[in-house]
C-alpha positions as CSV (number, residue, x, y, z in Angstrom):
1,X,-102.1,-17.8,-53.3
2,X,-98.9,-19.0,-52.0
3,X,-99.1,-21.5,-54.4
4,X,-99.1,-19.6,-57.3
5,X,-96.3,-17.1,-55.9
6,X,-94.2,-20.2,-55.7
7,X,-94.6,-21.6,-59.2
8,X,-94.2,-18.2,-60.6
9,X,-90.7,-18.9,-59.0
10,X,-89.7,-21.7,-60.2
11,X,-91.0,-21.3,-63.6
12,X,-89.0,-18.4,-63.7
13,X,-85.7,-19.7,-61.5
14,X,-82.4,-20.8,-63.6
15,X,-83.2,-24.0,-61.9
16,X,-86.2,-25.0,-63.6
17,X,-84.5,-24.6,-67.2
18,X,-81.5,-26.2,-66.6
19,X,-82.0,-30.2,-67.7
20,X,-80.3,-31.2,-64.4
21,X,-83.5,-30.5,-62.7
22,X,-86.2,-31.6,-64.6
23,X,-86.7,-34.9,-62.8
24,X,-86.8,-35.6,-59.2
25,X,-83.7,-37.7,-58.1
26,X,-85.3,-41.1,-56.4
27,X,-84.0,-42.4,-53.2
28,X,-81.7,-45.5,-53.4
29,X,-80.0,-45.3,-49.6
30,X,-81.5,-44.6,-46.3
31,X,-79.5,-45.0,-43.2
32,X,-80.4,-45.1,-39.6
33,X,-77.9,-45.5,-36.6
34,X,-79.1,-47.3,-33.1
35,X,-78.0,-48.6,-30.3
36,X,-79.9,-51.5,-30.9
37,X,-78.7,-53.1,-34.3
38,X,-80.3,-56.5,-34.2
39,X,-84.0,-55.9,-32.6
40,X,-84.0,-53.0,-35.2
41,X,-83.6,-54.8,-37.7
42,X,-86.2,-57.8,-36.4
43,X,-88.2,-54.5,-36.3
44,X,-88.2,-53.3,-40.0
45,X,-88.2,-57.3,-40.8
46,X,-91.6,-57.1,-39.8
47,X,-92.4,-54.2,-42.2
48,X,-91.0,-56.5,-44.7
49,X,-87.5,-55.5,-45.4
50,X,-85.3,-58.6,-45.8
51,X,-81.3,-57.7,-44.1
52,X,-77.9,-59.2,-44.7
53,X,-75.1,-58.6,-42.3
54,X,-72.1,-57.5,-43.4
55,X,-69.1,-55.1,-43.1
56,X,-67.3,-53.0,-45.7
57,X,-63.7,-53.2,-45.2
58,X,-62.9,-51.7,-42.1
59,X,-66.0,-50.0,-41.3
60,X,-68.0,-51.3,-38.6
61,X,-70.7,-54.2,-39.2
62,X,-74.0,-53.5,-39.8
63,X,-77.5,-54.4,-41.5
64,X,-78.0,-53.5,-45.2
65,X,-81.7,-54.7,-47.3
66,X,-81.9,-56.6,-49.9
67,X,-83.4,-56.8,-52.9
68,X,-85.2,-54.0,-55.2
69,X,-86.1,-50.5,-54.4
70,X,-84.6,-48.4,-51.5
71,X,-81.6,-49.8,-49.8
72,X,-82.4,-49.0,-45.6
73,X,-79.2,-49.8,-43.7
74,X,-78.7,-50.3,-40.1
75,X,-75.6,-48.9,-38.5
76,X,-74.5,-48.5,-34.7
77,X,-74.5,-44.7,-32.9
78,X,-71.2,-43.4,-33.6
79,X,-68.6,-43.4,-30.6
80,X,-69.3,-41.5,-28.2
81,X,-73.0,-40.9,-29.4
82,X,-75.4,-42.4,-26.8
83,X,-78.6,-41.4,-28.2
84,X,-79.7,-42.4,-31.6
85,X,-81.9,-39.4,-33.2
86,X,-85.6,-40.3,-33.1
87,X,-86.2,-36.6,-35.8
88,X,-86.3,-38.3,-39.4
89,X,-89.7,-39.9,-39.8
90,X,-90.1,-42.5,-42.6
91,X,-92.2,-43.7,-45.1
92,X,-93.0,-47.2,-46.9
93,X,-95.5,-48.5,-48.9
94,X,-96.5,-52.2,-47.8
95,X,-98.1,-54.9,-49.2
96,X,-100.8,-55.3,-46.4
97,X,-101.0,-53.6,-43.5
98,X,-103.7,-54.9,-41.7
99,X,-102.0,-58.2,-41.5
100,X,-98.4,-56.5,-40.6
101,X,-100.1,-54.2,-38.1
102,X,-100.7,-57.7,-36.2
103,X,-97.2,-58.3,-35.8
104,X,-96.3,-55.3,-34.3
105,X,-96.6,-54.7,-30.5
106,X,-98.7,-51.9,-29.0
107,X,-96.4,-50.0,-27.9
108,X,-94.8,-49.2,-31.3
109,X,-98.2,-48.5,-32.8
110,X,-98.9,-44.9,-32.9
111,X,-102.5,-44.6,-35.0
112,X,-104.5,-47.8,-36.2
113,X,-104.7,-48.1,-40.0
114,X,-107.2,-45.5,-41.7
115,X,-108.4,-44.2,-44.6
116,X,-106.9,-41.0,-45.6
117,X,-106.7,-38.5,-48.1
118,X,-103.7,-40.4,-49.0
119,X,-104.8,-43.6,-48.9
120,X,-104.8,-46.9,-46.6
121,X,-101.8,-45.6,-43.7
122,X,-100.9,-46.1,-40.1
123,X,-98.2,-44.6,-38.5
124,X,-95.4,-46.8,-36.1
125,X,-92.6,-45.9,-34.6
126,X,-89.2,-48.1,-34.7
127,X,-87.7,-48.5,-31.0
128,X,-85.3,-45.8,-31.4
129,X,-88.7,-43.7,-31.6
130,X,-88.4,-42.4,-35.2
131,X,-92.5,-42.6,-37.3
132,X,-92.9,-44.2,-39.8
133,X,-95.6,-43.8,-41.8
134,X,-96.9,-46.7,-43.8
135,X,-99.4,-46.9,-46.5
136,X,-101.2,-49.7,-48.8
137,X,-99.7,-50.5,-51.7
């Protein structure tokens, strides 16, 4: 029922006809800030994300991916910011996650890899303790 109220909305919002809107925008930047800059990013190495170290002008140093798709950067907690937040959880599809689920200690691994309504997942959590949900490619 809800579902239909809700289309019934949108079909009939200025949003929906304005061209703008038409296509969901795709995510090209995600950035986390820790503490711990370098065994973060030996973390989401694991996960498969390849990191180059860098600064941009003044700014302080931190770790940006490489290559296609999403860009994940690793930056330290702002100053006088002790705790990094642990509220955003994540997503990523992988390659194989049986075999990356082996490099991972316990302790980040929140649920084994299953078979969902979604397809092959298995949630982890990064040390700062955000989730991260990753599925089968």
């Amino acid at each position: 029922m809800i579902d239909k109220i809700l289309s019934s909305i949108y079909q009939t919002s200025a949003l929906h006809k304005t061209s703008y809107f038409r296509t969901m925008p795709i995510t090209h930047l995600i950035v986390i800030k820790t503490a711990q800059l370098a065994m973060q990013a030996e973390f989401y190495t694991r996960l498969g994300f390849e990191f180059h170290y860098h600064q941009h002008g003044t700014g302080p140093f931190h770790y940006a991916s490489t290559g296609e798709g999403v860009v994940l950067e690793i930056y330290p907690l702002p100053r006088g910011v002790t705790v990094a937040d642990n509220t955003t959880r994540l997503g990523f599809k992988v390659d194989d996650i049986d075999t990356l689920m082996k490099t991972l200690p316990a302790e980040y691994i929140i649920t084994a890899a299953t078979q969902t309504e979604w397809g092959y997942t298995a949630l982890v959590k990064d040390l700062d303790g955000r989730k991260i949900e990753l599925l089968q490619k």
